[in-house]
One Martini backbone bead per residue (centre of mass of N, CA, C, O) as a GRO file, in nm:
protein
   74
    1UNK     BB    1  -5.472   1.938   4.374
    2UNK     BB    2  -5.221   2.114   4.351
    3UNK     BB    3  -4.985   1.907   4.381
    4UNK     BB    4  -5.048   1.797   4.118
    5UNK     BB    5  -5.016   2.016   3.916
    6UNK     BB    6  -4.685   2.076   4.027
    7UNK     BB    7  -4.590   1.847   3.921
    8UNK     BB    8  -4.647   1.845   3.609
    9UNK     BB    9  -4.466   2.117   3.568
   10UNK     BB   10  -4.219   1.932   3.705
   11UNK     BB   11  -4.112   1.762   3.478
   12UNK     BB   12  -3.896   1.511   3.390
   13UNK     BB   13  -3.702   1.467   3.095
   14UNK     BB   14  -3.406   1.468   3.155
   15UNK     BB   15  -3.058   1.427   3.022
   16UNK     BB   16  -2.742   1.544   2.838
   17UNK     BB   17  -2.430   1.447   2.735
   18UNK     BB   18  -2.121   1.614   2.717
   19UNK     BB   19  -1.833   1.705   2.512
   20UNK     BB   20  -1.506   1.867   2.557
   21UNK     BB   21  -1.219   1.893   2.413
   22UNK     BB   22  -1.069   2.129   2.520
   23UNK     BB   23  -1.099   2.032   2.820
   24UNK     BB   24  -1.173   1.692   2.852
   25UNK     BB   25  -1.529   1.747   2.924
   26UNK     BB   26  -1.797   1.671   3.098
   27UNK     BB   27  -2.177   1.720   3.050
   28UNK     BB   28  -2.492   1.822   3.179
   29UNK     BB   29  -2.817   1.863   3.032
   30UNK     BB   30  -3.124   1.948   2.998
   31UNK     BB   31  -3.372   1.948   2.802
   32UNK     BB   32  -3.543   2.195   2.862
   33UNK     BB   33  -3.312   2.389   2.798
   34UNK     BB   34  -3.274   2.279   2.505
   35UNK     BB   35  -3.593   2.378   2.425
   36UNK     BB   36  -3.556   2.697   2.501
   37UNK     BB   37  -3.334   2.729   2.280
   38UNK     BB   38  -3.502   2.663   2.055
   39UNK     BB   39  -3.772   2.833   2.090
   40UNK     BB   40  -3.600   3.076   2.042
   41UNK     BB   41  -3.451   3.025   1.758
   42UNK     BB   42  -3.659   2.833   1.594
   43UNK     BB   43  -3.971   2.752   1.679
   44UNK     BB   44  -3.895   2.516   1.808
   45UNK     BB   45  -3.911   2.149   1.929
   46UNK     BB   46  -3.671   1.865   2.024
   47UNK     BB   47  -3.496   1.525   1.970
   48UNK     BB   48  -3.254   1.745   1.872
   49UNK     BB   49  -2.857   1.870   1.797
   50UNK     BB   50  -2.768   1.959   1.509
   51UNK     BB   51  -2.892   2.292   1.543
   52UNK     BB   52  -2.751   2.284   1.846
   53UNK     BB   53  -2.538   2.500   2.031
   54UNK     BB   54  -2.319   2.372   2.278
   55UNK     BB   55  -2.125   2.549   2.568
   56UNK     BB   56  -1.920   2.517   2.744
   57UNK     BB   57  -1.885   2.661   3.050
   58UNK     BB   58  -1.579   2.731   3.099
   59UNK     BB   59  -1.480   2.788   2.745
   60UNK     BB   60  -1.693   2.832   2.485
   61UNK     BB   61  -1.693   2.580   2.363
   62UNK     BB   62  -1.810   2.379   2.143
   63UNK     BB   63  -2.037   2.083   2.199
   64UNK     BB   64  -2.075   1.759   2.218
   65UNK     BB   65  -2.274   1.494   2.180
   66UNK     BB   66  -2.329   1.215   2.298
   67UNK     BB   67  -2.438   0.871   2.206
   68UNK     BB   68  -2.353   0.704   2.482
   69UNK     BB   69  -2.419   0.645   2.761
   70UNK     BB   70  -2.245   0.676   3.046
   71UNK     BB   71  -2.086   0.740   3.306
   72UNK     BB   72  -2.144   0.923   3.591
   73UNK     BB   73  -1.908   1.166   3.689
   74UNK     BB   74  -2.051   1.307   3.955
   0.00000   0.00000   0.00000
């Protein structure tokens, strides 16, 4: 019973791409990632990016979400 529990607390939600101009590199971030980044900030969540700023782990500059997810890089 707790296994099933415990499988539901850590449901995968996917992934999104982003991309780094400054860098020329893409990386993915989870959803749960980006969703507490919203409730911290905005006291809500959803499955939009446009008010939420995702920066490059390298170099710090803000990156875009990709459009159409495509091959994965890694």
């Amino acid at each position: 019973m707790k296994k099933k529990k415990q499988e539901r607390e850590h449901e995968d939600f996917g992934r999104v791409m982003f991309y780094c101009k400054h860098c020329n590199k893409t990386f993915d971030m989870e959803w749960e990632t980006i969703w507490n980044m919203q409730e911290l900030t905005h006291g809500y969540v959803g499955y939009h990016l446009y008010d939420t700023y995702i920066c490059c782990p390298d170099c710090g500059e803000r990156a875009e979400a990709l459009e159409q997810a495509g091959p994965n890089p890694f």
